[in-house]
C-alpha positions as CSV (number, residue, x, y, z in Angstrom):
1,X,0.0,0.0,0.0
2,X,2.9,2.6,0.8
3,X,4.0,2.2,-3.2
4,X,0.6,3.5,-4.1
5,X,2.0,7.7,-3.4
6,X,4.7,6.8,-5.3
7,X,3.2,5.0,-8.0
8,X,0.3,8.4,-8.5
9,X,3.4,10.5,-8.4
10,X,5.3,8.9,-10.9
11,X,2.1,8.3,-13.4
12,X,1.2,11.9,-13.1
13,X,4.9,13.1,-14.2
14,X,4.8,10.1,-16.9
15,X,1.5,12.1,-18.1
16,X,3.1,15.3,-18.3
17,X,6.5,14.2,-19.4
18,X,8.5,15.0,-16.7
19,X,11.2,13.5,-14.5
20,X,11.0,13.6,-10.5
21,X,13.5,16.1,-10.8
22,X,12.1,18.3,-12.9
23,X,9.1,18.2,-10.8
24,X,11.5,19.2,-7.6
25,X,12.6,22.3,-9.5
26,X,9.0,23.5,-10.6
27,X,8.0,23.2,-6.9
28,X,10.8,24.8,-5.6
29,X,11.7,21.5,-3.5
30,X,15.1,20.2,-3.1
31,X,15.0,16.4,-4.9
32,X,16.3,14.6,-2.7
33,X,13.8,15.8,-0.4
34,X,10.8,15.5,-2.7
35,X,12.0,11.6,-3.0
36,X,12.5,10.9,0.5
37,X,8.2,12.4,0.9
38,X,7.1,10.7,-1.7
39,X,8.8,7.4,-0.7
40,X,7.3,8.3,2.9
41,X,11.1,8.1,4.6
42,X,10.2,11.9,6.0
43,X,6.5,13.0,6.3
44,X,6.0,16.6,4.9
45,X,2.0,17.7,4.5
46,X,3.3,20.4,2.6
47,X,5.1,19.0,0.2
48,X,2.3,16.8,-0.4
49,X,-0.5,20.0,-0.2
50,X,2.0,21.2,-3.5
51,X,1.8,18.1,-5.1
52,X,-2.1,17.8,-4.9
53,X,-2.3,21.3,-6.2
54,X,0.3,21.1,-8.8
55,X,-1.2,17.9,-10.1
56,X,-4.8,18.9,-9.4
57,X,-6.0,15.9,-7.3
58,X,-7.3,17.0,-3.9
59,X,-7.3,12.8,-3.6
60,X,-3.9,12.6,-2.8
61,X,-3.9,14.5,-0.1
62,X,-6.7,11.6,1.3
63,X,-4.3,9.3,0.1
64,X,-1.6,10.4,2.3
65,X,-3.4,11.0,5.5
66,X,-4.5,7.5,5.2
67,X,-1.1,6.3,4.7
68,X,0.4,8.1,7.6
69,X,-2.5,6.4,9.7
70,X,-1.7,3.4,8.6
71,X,1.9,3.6,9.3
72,X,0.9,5.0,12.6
73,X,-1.3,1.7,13.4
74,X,1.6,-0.3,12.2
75,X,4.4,1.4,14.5
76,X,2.2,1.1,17.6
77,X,1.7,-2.8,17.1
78,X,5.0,-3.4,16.6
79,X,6.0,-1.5,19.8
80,X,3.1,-1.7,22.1
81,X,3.5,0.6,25.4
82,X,5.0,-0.8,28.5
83,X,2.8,-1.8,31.4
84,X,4.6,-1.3,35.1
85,X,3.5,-3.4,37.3
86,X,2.3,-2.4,40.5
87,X,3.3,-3.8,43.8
88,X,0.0,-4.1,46.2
């Protein structure tokens, strides 16, 4: 599911013929950046709020929140909190 951003991303610069790169420059975004958002290694609503408007699809911004919820799920069932234990 987390290849799905990435996957819109890339189809809409395949529609418009342009690179990732290119796509960095006309946002004013640094690339390497713009990559590490769109391949959800650093979470930036911003970046995705350009995006959406750049690309005209409002969905992606549903897309990502739902992502970022998911990953949240994910991180808290892999490290559940701690439970002290209480002397009576």
């Amino acid at each position: 599911m987390h290849s799905t951003l990435k996957e819109i991303i890339r189809q809409e610069c395949k529609k418009r013929g342009i690179t990732l790169y290119r796509l960095a420059k006309e946002l004013g975004i640094d690339y390497s950046y713009l990559f590490a958002v769109v391949s959800l290694l650093k979470v930036s609503r911003p970046v995705i709020f350009k995006l959406a408007e750049y690309f005209h699809a409002p969905d992606l911004l549903f897309e990502y929140e739902k992502i970022l919820r998911s990953k949240s799920v994910e991180n808290k069932a892999k490290n559940p909190p701690k439970i002290k234990e209480v002397e009576p």
